[in-house]
Each structure stands twice: as C-alpha cells, then as structure tokens.
C-alpha positions as CSV (number, residue, x, y, z in Angstrom):
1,X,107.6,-68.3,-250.7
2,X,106.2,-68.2,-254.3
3,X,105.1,-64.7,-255.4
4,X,101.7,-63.9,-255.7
5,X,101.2,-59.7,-256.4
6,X,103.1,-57.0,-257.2
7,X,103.1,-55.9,-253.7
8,X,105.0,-59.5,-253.0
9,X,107.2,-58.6,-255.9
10,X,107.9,-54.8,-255.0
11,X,108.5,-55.6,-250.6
12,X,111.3,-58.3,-252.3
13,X,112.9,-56.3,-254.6
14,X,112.9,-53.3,-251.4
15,X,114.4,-55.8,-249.3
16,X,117.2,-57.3,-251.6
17,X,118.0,-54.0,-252.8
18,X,118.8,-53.3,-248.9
19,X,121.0,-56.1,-248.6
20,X,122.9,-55.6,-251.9
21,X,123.5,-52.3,-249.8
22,X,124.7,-53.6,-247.3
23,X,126.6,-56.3,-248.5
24,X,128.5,-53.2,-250.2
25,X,128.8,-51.1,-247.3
26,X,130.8,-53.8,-245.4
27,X,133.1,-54.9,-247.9
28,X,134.6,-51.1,-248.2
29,X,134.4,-51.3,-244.4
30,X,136.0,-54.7,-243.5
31,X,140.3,-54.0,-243.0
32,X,142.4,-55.6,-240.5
33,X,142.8,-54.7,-237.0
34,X,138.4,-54.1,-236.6
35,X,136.5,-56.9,-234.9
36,X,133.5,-58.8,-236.0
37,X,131.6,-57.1,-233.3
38,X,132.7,-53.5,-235.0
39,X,131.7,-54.6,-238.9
40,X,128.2,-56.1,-237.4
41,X,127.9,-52.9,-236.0
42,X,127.8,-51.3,-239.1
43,X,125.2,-53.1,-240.3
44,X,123.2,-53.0,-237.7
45,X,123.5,-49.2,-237.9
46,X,123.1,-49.1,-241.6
47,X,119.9,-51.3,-242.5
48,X,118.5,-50.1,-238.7
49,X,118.2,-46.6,-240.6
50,X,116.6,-47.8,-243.3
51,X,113.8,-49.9,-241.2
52,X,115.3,-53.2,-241.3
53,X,115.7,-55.9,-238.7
54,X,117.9,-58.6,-238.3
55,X,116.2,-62.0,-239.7
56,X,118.5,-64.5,-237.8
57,X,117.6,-62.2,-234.7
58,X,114.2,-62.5,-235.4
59,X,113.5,-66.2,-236.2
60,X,116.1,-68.1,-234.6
61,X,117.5,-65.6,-231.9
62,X,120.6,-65.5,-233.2
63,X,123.2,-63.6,-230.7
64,X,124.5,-61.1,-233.8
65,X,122.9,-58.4,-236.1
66,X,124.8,-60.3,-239.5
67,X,126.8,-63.8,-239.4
68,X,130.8,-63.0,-239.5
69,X,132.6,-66.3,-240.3
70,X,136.4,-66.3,-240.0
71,X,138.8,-69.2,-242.5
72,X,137.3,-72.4,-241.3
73,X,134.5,-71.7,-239.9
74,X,131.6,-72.1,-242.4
75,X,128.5,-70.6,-241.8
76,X,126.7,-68.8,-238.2
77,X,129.6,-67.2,-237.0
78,X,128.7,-65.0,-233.7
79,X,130.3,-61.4,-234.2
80,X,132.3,-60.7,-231.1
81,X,136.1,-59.6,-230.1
82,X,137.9,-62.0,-233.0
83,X,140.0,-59.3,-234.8
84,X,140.7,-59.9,-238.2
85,X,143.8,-60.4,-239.7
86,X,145.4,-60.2,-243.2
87,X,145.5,-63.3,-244.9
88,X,141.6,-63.7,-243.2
89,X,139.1,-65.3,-245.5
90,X,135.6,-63.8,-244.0
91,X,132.5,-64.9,-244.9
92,X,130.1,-61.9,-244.7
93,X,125.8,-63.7,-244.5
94,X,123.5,-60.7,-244.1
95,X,119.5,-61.2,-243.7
96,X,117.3,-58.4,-243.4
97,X,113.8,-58.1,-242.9
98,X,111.7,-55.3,-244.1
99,X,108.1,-54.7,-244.2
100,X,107.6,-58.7,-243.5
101,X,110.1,-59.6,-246.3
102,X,113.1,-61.3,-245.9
103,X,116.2,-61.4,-248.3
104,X,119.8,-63.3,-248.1
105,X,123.0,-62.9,-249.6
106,X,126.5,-63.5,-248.5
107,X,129.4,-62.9,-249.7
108,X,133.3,-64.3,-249.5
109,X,136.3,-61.6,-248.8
110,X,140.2,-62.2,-248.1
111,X,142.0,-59.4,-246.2
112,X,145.3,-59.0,-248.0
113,X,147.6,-60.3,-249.0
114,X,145.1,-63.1,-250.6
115,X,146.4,-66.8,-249.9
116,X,146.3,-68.4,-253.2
117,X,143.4,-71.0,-251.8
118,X,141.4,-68.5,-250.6
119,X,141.5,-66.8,-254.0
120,X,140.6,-70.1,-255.6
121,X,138.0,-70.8,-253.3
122,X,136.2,-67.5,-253.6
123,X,136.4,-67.7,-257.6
124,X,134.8,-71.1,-257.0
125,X,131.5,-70.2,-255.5
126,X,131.1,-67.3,-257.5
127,X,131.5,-69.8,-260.5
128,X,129.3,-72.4,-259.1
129,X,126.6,-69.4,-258.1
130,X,126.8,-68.4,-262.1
131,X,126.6,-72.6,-263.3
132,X,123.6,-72.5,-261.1
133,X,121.5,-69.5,-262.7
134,X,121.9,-71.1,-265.8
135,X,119.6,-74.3,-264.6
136,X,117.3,-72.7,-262.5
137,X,114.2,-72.0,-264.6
138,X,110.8,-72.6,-264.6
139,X,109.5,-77.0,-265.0
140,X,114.1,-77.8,-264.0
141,X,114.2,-80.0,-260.5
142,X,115.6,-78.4,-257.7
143,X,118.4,-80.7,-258.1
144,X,119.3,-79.3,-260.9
145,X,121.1,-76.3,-259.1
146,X,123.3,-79.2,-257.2
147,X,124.5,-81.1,-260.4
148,X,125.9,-77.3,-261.5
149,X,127.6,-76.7,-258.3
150,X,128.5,-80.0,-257.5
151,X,130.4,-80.2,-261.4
152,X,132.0,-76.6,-260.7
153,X,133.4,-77.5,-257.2
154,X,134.4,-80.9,-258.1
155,X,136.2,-79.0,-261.8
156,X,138.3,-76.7,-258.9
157,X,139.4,-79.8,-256.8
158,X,137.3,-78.7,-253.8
159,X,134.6,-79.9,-251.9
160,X,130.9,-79.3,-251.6
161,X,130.2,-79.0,-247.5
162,X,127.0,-81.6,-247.8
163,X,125.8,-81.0,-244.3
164,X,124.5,-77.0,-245.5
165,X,122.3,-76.1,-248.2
166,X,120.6,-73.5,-249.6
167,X,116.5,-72.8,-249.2
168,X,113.1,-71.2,-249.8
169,X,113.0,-67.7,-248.5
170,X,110.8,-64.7,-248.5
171,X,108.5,-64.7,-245.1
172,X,110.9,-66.4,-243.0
173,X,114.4,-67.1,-243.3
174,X,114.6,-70.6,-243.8
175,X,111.3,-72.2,-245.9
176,X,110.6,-74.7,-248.5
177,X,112.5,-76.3,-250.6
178,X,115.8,-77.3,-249.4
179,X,118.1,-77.0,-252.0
180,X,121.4,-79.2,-251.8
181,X,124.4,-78.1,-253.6
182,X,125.4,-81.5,-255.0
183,X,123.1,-84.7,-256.9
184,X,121.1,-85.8,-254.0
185,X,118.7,-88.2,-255.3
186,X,116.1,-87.6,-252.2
187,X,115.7,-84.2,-253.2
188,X,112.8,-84.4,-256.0
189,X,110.9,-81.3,-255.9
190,X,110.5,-78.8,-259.1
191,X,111.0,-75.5,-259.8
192,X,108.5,-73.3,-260.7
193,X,107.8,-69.6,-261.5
194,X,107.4,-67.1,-259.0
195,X,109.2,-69.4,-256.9
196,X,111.8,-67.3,-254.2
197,X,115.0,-68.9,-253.4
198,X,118.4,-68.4,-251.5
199,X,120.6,-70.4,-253.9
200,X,124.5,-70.9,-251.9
201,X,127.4,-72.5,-252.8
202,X,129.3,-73.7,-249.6
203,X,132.6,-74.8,-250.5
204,X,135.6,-76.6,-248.1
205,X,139.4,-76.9,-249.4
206,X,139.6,-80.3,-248.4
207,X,136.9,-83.0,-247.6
208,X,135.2,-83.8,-243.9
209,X,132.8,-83.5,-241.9
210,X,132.0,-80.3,-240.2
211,X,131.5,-79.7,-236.5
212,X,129.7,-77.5,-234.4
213,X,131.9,-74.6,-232.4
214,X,130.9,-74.7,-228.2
215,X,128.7,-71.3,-228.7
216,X,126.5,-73.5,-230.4
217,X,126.1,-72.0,-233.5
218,X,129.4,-71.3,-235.6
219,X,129.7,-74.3,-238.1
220,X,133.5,-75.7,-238.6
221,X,135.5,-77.4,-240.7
222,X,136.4,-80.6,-238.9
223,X,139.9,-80.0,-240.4
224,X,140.7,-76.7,-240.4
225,X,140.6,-76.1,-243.5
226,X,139.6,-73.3,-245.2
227,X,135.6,-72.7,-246.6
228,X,134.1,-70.3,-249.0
229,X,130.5,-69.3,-249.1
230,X,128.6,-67.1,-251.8
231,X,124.6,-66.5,-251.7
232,X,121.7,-64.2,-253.4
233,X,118.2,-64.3,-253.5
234,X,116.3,-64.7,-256.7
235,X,112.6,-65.6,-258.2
236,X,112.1,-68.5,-260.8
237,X,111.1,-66.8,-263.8
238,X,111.1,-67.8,-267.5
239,X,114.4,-66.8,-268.4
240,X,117.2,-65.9,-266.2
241,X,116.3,-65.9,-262.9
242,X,115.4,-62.4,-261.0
243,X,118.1,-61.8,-258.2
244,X,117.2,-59.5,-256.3
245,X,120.4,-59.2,-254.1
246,X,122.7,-58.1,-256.8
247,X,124.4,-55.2,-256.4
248,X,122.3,-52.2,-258.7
C-alpha cells in the first residue's frame, strides 16, 4: 500500500498503535507454565475490545487469533496446548485489522533463564531491524534493506532463513513488494515515499533449509536449531522511516 490521504495515514497509525499494545500486553503476560492457546487468548480479548480482528484469520484463515512460535519453529505457529517452558525462545507475530487497515509487528522473547544463543539471536534481529531503517528511504532499492540485514546476521555468525521475507502491507496482509532479508539480485524494485512496509529479520542459529510442520502451517528449522524473528511496520518517508508499531 502506498499512502494516499490523511485518512490513510491516521487508520495506520490507529492500527499500529494497537499492535504496539498489544505486543506489550503479551510480553508482561507470557511466563512459564501458560499455553499458547492461553497468551492468544489474551489477544484476542485485548484488540477484540478495541474493534480489531485477526488479519491471518481474515485473509488466509489461519487456525489462531496471533502466530505463537516456540525455539525452532520460525514463523506461523498455531497456538494450542504447547506449554511453555523456561529456557523457551517464543516468537510472538501479531496482525490486526482495524477499520480496513492492517499492521504487523513481532517480536522475539526467552522465558528465563535466557540460553546464551537465544540472547544472541534476539540482539541480532533487533540489530539487523535498526541496520535496516537506516537504508530504507525514499529513491534506495528494496534490496537495500537485505544487504543491511544480510551484513548484521552474517557479523553475529548466524543465518538469514532465505525461504521468508518481509512485504508490502496496509490493506491486506501480505502485498507488494517482497522484501528479502539478504542481496538477492532478482529483487529490483525501489523505494519510494508513502510507501507501507513490514520490514523482518528472520534469523536461524545455524544454516538449512526449513520445513513445513504436519498442521500445515508452522515453518521449521530443518535442524532444530533455534530462530529469532523481529518485525514493525513503517512508511517510506524522507528521513527516518515512520514506524508505526513502536511502542508509544
């Protein structure tokens, strides 16, 4: 989605600022011992009030209210009876709808006591999500954003998971442009302003290809290994960039 009014500008900031909140709401909630089912709940309960919907619900049917991801699996996770655990790294994707807008964010959290990878990892995206802003202006190519992550991740001795990217959002939850997280040479699009995104790191410990759970939809390590994911939403602008998930 590229911004057009104020009115486009004003339903986006509503609906990141309702994420931010919610992203909030379930990192004081998460603790060991709940299930995913019991923290989805929450935010099904918490944007519900406010008049959001579920966006994965909405365009892809997705079998959760938010997507729960537990050590190695990735991304999609279906919340359900899993419990967590200390030592858990959980990956935390929440995106609402609101008045036909639709924002993303995720964030990474280890239950303690912290394994000293999962610590890494989660300093990681953050640091590739910050090397990322700096490149994403008006006129810069989309793959821009991958060289910065891809140069952070590699700098940390981890690995970008190729296979997931981030994307256009605004209207729907997935639109135009796909934007890798390392120097793919296909991708030869441009930034410009006004320009909505859902810029994500997705980082794996070590290096291979992922796999797809049997429910379909939780994406895996195809080692086990551990994987780390950190997203926001944000407009192109001259200058930094807007993001309108941050936390107020």
């Amino acid at each position: 989605m590229t911004i057009r009014t104020d009115g486009d500008l004003e339903g986006l900031r509503h609906v990141g600022r309702l994420v931010a909140g919610c992203l909030a709401r379930l990192q004081t909630s998460v603790r060991p011992g709940m299930t995913t089912a019991e923290l989805d709940a929450i935010a099904r309960d918490w944007l519900g009030a406010r008049g959001a919907t579920s966006g994965p619900e909405r365009d892809y049917g997705f079998p959760g209210f938010t997507c729960l991801s537990v050590n190695n699996e990735i991304v999609h996770g279906i919340p359900g009876p899993r419990v967590l655990r200390p030592g858990d790294l959980l990956k935390i994707d929440v995106t609402a709808v609101c008045d036909g807008y639709v924002a993303d964010a995720a964030v990474s959290v280890a239950l303690p006591p912290v394994p000293p990878v999962a610590a890494r990892l989660m300093d990681c995206v953050r640091e590739a999500f910050a090397a990322a802003l700096v490149v994403t202006r008006p006129g810069a190519p989309v793959v821009a954003i991958g060289r910065a992550v891809q140069s952070v991740v590699a700098r940390h001795g981890f690995h970008v998971v190729r296979e997931l990217s981030g994307h256009g959002v605004g209207r729907r939850v997935h639109e135009p442009p796909e934007v890798p997280n390392y120097d793919e040479p296909r991708c030869r699009e441009t930034l410009h302003a006004g320009l909505v995104l859902a810029v994500e790191p997705i980082v794996a410990a070590a290096p291979a290809p992922v796999r797809e759970a049997a429910d379909r939809w939780t994406v895996l390590t195809g080692d086990g290994s551990l994987a780390a994911h950190y997203e926001h939403t944000l407009v192109v602008r001259t200058g930094d960039p807007l993001v309108l998930t941050a936390a107020a």
